[in-house]
C-alpha positions in Angstrom: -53.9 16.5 25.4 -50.6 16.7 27.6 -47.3 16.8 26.0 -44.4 14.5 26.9 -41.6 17.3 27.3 -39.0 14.5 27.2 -39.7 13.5 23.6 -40.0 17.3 22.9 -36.5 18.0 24.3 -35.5 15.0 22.1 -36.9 16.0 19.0 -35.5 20.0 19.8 -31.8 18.5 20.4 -32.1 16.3 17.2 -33.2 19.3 15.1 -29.9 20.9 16.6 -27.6 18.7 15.7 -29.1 18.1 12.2 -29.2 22.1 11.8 -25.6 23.0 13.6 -24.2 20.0 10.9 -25.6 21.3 7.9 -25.2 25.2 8.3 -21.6 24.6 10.3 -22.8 26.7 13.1 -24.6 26.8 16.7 -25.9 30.3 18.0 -25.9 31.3 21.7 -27.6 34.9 23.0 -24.4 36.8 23.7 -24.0 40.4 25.9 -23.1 42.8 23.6 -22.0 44.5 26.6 -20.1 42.2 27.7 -17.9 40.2 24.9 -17.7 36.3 25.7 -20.6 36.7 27.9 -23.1 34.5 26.9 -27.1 34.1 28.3 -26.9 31.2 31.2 -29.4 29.5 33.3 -29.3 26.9 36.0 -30.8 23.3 37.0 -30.8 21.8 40.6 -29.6 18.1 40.8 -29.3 15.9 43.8 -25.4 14.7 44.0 -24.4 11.3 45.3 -25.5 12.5 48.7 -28.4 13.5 48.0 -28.0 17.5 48.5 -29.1 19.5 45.6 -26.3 20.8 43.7 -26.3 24.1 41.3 -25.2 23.5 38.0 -25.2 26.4 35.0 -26.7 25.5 32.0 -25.5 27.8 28.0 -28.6 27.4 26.4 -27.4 26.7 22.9 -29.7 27.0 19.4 -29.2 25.6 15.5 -31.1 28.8 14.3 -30.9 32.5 14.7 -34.4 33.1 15.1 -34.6 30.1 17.7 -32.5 31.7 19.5 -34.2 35.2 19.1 -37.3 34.1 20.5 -35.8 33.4 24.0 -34.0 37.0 24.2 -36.9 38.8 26.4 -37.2 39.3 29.9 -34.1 38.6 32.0 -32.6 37.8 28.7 -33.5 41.1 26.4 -30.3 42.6 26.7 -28.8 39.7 24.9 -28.3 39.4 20.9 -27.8 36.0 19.3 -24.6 35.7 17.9 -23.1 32.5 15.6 -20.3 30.2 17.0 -18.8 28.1 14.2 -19.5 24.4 14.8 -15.6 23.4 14.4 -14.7 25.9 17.2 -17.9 25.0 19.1 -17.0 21.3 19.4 -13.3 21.8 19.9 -13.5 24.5 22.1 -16.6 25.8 23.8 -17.9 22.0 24.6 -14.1 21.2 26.3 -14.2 24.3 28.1 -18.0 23.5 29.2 -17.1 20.2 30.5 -14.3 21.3 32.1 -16.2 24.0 34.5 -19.1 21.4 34.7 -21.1 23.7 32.6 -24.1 21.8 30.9 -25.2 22.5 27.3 -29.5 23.4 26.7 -29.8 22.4 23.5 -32.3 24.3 21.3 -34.6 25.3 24.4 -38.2 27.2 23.2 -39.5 30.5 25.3 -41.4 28.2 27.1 -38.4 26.1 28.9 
């Protein structure tokens, strides 16, 4: 049986918002080495002219141990860590959008 990873996505980014609402928080996988430095990935997107374009992606979860599962490999150095959803949508998003940062909402070890 294949799976439609679009309706997956949707269903993980629903459970996000649901989760961030009710416990007033999102988590990320922060560097405890690094303060502010949060886990990153990228995606590859054709611009208007068609050449592929770079674009970071902050993986963002609505549960600790979401986000816990996706700390190994390149990641294992990183420790989930809370952002309160108030400062999360008033800050973090703005500054996202800003540096044309996207937002990977409640990705599984898989993605």
């Amino acid at each position: 049986m294949e799976m439609d990873l679009a309706v997956v996505s949707d269903e993980r980014h629903a459970r996000l918002i649901e989760r961030a609402v009710a416990g007033g928080q999102v988590w990320v996988l922060a560097d405890p080495a690094k303060p502010g430095s949060w886990a990153t990935s990228h995606v590859t997107f054709e611009d208007e002219q068609g050449e592929p374009e770079n674009v970071p992606v902050v993986p963002v979860w609505s549960d600790r141990a979401y986000a816990q599962r996706c700390a190994k490999g390149p990641w294992s150095v990183y420790v989930p860590e809370p952002i309160p959803l108030e400062d999360f949508v008033e800050c973090v998003l703005q500054d996202m959008h800003h540096r044309d940062v996207m937002v990977g909402t409640n990705w599984s070890g898989q993605l």
